[in-house]
C-alpha positions as CSV (number, residue, x, y, z in Angstrom):
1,X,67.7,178.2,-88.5
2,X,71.5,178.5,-89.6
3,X,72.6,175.7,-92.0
4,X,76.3,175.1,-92.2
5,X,78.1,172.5,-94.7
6,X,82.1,171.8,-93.8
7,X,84.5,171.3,-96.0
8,X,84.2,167.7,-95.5
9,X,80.9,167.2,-96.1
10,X,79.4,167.5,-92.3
11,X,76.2,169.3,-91.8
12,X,75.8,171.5,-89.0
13,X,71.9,172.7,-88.6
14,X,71.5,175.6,-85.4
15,X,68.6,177.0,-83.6
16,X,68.9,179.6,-81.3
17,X,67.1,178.9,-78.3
18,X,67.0,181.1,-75.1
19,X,67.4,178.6,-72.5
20,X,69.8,177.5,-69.8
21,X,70.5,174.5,-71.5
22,X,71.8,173.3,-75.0
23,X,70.6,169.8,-76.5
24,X,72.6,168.8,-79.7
25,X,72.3,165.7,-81.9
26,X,74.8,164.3,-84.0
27,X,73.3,161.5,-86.9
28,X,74.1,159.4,-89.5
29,X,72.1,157.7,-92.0
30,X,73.5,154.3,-90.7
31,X,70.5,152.1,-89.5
32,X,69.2,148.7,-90.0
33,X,68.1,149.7,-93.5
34,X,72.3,150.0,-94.2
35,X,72.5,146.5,-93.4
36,X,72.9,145.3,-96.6
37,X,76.1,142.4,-96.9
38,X,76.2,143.2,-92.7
39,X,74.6,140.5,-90.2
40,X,71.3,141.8,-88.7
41,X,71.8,144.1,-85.4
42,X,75.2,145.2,-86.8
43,X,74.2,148.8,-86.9
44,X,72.8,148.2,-83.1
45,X,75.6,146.6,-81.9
46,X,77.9,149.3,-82.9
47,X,75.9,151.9,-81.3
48,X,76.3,150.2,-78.4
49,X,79.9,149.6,-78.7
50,X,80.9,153.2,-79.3
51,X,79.8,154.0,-75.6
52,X,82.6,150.9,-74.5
53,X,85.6,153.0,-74.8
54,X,87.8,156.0,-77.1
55,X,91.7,156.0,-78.0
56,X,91.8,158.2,-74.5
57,X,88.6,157.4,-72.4
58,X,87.6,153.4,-70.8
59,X,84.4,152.5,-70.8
60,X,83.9,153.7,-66.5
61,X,85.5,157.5,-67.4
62,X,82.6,157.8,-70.2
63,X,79.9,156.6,-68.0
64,X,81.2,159.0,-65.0
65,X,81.3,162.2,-67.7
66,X,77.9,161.6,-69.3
67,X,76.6,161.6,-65.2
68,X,78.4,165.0,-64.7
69,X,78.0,166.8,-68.5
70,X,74.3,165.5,-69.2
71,X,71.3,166.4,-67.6
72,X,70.0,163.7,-70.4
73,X,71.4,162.2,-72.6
74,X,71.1,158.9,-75.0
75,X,72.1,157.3,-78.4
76,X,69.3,154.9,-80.8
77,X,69.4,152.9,-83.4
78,X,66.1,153.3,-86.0
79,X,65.7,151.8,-89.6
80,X,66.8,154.9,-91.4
81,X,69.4,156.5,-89.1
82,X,70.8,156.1,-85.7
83,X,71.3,159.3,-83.6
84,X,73.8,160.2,-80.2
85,X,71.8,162.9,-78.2
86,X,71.9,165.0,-74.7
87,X,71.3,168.0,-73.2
88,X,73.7,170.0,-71.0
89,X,74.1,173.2,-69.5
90,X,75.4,176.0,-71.7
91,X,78.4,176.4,-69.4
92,X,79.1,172.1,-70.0
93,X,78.3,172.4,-73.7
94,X,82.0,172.6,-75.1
95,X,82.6,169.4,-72.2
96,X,79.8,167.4,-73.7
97,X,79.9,168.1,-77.4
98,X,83.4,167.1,-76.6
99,X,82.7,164.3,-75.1
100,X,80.6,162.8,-77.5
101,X,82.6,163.5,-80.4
102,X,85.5,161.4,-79.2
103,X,83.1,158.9,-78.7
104,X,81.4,158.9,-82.2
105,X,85.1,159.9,-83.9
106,X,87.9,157.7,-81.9
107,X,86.4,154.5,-81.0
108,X,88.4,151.7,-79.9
109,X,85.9,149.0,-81.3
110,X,87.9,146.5,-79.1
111,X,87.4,142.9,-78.0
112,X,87.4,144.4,-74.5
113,X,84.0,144.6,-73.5
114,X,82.5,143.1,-76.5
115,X,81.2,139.6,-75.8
116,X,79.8,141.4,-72.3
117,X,77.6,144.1,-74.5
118,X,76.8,141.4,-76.9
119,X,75.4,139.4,-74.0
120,X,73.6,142.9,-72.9
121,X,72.1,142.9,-76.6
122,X,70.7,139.4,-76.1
123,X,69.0,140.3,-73.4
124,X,67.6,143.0,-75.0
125,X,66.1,140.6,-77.3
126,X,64.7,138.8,-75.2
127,X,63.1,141.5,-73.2
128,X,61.4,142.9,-76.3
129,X,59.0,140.7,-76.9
130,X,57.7,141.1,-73.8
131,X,56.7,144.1,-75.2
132,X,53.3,142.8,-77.1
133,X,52.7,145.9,-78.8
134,X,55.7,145.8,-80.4
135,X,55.8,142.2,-80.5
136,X,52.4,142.8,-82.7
137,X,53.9,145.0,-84.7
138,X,56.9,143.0,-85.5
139,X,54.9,140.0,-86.6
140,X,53.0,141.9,-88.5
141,X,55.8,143.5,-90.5
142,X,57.5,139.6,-90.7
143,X,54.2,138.8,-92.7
144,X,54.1,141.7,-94.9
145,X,57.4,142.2,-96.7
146,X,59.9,139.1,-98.5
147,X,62.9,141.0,-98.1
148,X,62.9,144.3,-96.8
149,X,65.0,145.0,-94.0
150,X,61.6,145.8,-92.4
151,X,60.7,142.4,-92.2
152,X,63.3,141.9,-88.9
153,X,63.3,143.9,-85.7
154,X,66.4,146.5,-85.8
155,X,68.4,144.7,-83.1
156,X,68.1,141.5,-85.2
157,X,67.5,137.7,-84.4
158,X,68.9,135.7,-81.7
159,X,71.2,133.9,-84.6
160,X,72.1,137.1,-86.2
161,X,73.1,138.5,-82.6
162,X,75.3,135.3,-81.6
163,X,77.2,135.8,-85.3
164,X,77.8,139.1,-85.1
165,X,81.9,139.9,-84.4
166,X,83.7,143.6,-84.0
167,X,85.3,142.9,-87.5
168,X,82.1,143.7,-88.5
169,X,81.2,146.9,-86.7
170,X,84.6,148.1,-87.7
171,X,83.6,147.5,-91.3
172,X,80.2,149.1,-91.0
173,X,81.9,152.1,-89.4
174,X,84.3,152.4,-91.8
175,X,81.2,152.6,-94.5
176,X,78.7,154.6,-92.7
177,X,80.4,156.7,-90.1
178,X,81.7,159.3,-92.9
179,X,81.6,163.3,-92.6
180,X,79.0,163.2,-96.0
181,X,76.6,161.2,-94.2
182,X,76.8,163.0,-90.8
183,X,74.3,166.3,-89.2
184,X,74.9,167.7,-86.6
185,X,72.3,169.9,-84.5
186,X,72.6,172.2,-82.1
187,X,69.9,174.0,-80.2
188,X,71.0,176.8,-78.0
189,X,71.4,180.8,-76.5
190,X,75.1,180.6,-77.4
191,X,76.2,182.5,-80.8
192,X,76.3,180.6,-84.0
193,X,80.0,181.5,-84.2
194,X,80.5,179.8,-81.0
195,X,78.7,176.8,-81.7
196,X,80.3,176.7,-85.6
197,X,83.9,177.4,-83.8
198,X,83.5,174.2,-81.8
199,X,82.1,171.9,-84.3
200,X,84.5,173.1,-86.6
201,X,87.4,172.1,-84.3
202,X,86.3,168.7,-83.6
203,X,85.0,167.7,-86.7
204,X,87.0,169.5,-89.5
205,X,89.4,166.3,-89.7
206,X,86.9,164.0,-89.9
207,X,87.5,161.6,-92.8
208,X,86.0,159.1,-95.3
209,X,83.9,158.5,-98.4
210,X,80.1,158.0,-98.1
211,X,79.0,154.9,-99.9
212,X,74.7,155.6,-100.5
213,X,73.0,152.7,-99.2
214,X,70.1,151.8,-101.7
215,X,66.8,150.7,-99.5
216,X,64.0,148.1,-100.9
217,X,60.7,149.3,-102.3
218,X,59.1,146.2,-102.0
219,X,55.3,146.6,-101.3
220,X,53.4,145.3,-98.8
221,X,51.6,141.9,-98.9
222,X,47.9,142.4,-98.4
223,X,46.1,139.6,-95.8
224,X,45.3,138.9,-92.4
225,X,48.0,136.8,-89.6
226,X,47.3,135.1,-86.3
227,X,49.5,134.2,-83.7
228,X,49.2,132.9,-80.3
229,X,51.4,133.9,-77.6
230,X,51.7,131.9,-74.1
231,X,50.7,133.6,-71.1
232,X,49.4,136.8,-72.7
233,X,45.9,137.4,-71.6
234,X,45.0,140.1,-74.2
235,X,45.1,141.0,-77.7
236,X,46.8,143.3,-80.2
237,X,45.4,143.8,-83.5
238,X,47.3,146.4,-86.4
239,X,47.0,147.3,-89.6
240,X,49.3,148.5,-91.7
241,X,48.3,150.6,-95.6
242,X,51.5,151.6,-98.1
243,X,51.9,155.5,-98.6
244,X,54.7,155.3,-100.4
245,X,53.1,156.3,-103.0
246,X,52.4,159.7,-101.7
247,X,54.2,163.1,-102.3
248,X,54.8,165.4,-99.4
249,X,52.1,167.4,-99.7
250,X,49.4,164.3,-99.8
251,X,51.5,163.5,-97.1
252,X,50.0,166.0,-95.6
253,X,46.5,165.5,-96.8
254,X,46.8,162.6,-94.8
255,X,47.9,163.3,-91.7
256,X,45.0,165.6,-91.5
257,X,42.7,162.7,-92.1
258,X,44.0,160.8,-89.4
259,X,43.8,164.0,-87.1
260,X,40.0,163.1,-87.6
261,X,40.1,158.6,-87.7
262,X,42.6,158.1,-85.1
263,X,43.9,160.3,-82.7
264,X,42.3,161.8,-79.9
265,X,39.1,160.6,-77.9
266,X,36.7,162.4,-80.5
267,X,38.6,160.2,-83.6
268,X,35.9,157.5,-85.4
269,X,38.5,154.7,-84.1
270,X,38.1,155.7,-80.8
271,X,34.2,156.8,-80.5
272,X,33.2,153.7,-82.1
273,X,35.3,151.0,-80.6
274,X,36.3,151.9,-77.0
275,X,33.6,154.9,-76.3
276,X,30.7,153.6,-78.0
277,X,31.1,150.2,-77.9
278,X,33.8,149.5,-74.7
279,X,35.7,146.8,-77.0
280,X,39.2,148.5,-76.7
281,X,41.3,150.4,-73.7
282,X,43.4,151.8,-76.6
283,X,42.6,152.4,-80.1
284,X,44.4,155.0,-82.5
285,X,45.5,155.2,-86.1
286,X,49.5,156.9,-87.1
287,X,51.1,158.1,-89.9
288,X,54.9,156.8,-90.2
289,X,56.8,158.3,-93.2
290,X,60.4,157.7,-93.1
291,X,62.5,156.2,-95.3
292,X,61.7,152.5,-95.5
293,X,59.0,153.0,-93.3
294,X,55.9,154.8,-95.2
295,X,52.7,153.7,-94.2
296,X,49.4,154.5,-92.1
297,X,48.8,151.9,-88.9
298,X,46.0,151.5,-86.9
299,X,46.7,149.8,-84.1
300,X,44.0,148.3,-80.9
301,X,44.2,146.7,-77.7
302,X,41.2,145.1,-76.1
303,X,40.3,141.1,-75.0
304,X,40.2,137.6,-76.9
305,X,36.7,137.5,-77.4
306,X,36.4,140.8,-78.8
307,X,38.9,140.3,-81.3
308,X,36.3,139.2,-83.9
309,X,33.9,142.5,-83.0
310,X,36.9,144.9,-83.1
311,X,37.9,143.7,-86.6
312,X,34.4,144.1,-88.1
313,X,34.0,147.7,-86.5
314,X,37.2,148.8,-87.9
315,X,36.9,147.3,-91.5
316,X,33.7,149.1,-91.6
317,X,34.8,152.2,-90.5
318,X,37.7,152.2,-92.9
319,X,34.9,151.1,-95.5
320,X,32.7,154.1,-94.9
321,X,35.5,156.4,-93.9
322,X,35.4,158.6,-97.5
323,X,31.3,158.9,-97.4
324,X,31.7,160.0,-93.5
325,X,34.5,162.5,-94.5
326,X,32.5,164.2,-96.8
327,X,30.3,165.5,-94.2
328,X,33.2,167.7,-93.1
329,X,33.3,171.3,-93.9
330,X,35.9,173.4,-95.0
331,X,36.0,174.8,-91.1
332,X,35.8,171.2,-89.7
333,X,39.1,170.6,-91.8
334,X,40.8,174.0,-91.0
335,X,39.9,172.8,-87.2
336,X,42.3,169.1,-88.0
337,X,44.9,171.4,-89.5
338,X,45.3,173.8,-86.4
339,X,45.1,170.7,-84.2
340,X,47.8,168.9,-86.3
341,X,49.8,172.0,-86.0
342,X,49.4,172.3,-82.2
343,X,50.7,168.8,-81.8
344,X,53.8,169.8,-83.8
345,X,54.7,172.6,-81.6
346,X,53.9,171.1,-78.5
347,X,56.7,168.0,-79.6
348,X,59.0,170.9,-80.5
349,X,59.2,172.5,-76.9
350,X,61.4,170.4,-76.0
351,X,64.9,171.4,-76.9
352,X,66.2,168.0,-77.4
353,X,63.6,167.0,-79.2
354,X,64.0,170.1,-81.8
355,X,67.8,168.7,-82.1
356,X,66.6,165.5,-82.8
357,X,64.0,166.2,-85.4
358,X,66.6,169.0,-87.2
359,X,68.9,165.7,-87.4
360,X,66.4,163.2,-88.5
361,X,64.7,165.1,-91.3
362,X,68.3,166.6,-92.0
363,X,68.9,162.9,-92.9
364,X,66.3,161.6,-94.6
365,X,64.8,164.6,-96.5
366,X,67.9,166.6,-96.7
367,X,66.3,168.8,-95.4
368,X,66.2,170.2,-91.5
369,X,64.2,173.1,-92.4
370,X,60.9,171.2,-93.2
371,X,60.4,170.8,-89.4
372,X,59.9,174.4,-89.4
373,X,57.6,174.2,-92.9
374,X,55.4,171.7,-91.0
375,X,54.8,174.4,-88.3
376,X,54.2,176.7,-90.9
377,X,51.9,173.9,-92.8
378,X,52.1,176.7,-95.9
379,X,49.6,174.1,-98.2
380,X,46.2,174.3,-99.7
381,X,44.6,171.4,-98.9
382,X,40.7,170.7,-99.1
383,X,38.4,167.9,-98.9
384,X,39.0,166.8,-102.4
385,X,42.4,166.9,-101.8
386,X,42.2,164.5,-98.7
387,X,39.9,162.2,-100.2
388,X,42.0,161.6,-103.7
389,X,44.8,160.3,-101.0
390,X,42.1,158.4,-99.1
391,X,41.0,156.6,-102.3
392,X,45.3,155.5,-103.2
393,X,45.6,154.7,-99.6
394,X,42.7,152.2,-97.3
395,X,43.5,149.8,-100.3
396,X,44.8,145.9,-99.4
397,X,46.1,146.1,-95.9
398,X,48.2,143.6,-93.8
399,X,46.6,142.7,-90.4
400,X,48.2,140.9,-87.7
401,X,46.2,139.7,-84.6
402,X,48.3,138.9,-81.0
403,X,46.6,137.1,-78.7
């Protein structure tokens, strides 16, 4: 990987890649968590709002470009960071780079347009809990935090929405959408030089001061929260553990843990609870650990009545999960790691997934290159390693039941 820092402060990560195609990402550190003294859904609203028109393209010529240049191609809005992304032939690369660099640098930010996407953006919220995993999820994180940004979904409430105006999305621009707080990744067959060239040229005069946003620690709130929903039939159940305490490398430790507790059909979530005991037609565990966002979930589907037998099952096996570890070996745990590392790779054979994760990390770490380190997974780490984390970790968790 080539790392490249312009004299305005814009990162440019590469990977060559031999491939027909070129998938580039371009990021900012400018999510939800950047919200602070902005109505919630601002940072949302603007990502939308970029696509609405540029000092020289309407709203119609972008949509008819993105069809021609993309063979994919789409923008989101997370808690840390919000990232535009595509892929496009290598011939179309200079096109659609080009094309989405006016977008991101010369928006109109307009009333044209706006009360139409804001209406979009409604609908959107709307729509989302229909979604009753995340709706779960969401609840869950309501219950657990006072303040954190954490505590409301990224596109924010239906209030928030209504308030929102483009005075503000021009003020959060102005803040967040600075050459300091901007990567850029490209992976791709062309040259570097080629690449550098045309990144150069279109961002080089890209201006602005980059005012650090300063996210919450706050920890979570340890109990368990019910809510009913009309006219769903099922249930949801999550839990959610702080690892914010952790360093990269227990990090680690952990993830391996949860190669063994909740993923795959052979995890302990899923023997016990769907396999062995047919309570659940989905059951796994996950490790999130971005900023404003570290913490291990485990997350079930399954019926009303089980609800009750579910939570038990889980609680215990999260109660006699360090006794049941020890009876790993050394090889058992070497087995996790090469899993954990074939699951890495496999997400990284896609090209615009690589760009994406160069960007993220790029962001949040400062570092893109870790991506590769995780591949690499160049750590010691043995049962007594994995267990210390255990023991910091499966302490006061937040539960929310759906149903």
């Amino acid at each position: 990987m080539e790392k490249l820092v312009l004299n305005n402060g814009v990162r440019l990560l590469y990977e060559h890649r031999e491939s027909y195609v070129t998938s580039f990402c371009i990021g900012f550190e400018a999510g939800a968590n950047a919200e602070v003294n902005f109505k919630l859904g601002t940072a949302h609203a603007l990502e939308h709002m970029l696509f609405k028109g540029t000092t020289t393209l309407d709203e119609d010529e972008i949509n008819l470009k993105c069809d021609r240049l993309f063979g994919f191609n789409n923008a989101m809005t997370n808690f840390p960071y919000c990232i535009y992304y595509g892929t496009s032939s290598n011939e179309d690369f200079v096109e659609a780079f080009s094309l989405y660099s006016d977008i991101i640098l010369n928006p109109t930010l307009s009333e044209v347009g706006f009360k139409e996407e804001m209406d979009v953006i409604l609908q959107e919220f709307n729509e989302w809990k229909e979604d009753f995993s995340q709706f779960c999820e969401d609840e869950l994180f309501y219950n657990s935090y006072e303040g954190k940004r954490l505590k409301d979904i990224i596109i924010g409430t239906e209030d928030s929405i209504k308030e929102i105006n483009i005075d503000d999305l021009k003020n959060f621009y102005k803040k967040y959408y600075v050459p300091e707080n901007c990567v850029i990744s490209v992976v791709t067959s062309i040259s570097f030089d080629n690449v550098k060239s045309v990144v150069n040229s279109l961002f080089s005069s890209f201006e602005g001061r980059y005012s650090k946003q300063i996210a919450s620690d706050e920890s979570i709130k340890s109990g368990i929260h019910y809510k009913e929903v009309s006219g769903f039939d099922g249930a949801k159940i999550q839990y959610i553990y702080d690892i914010s305490m952790l360093d990269t490398k227990e990090v680690e430790a952990l993830r391996i843990f949860n190669m063994w507790f909740g993923e795959g059909v052979s995890s302990r979530l899923f023997d016990k609870v769907r396999t062995k005991s047919g309570l659940a037609y989905e059951i796994f565990s996950t490790v999130k650990n971005e900023l404003n966002i570290k913490l291990i979930s485990i997350n079930c589907s399954t019926s009303k009545n089980s609800v009750d037998k579910c939570l038990n099952i889980i609680d215990l096996l999260v109660d006699n999960a360090i006794n049941d570890f020890q009876m790993l070996t050394q090889e058992d745990i070497n087995y996790l790691i090469k899993r954990l590392k074939l699951k890495r790779a496999l997400d990284l054979e896609k090209s615009i997934v690589l760009a994406n994760r160069l960007t993220i990390y790029e962001l949040m770490y400062k570092k893109g290159k870790m991506v590769f380190d995780e591949l690499e997974f160049e750590y010691e780490i043995n049962k007594k390693d994995i267990i210390s984390v255990m023991k910091k970790v499966f302490v006061n968790p937040s539960k929310q039941v759906l149903w």
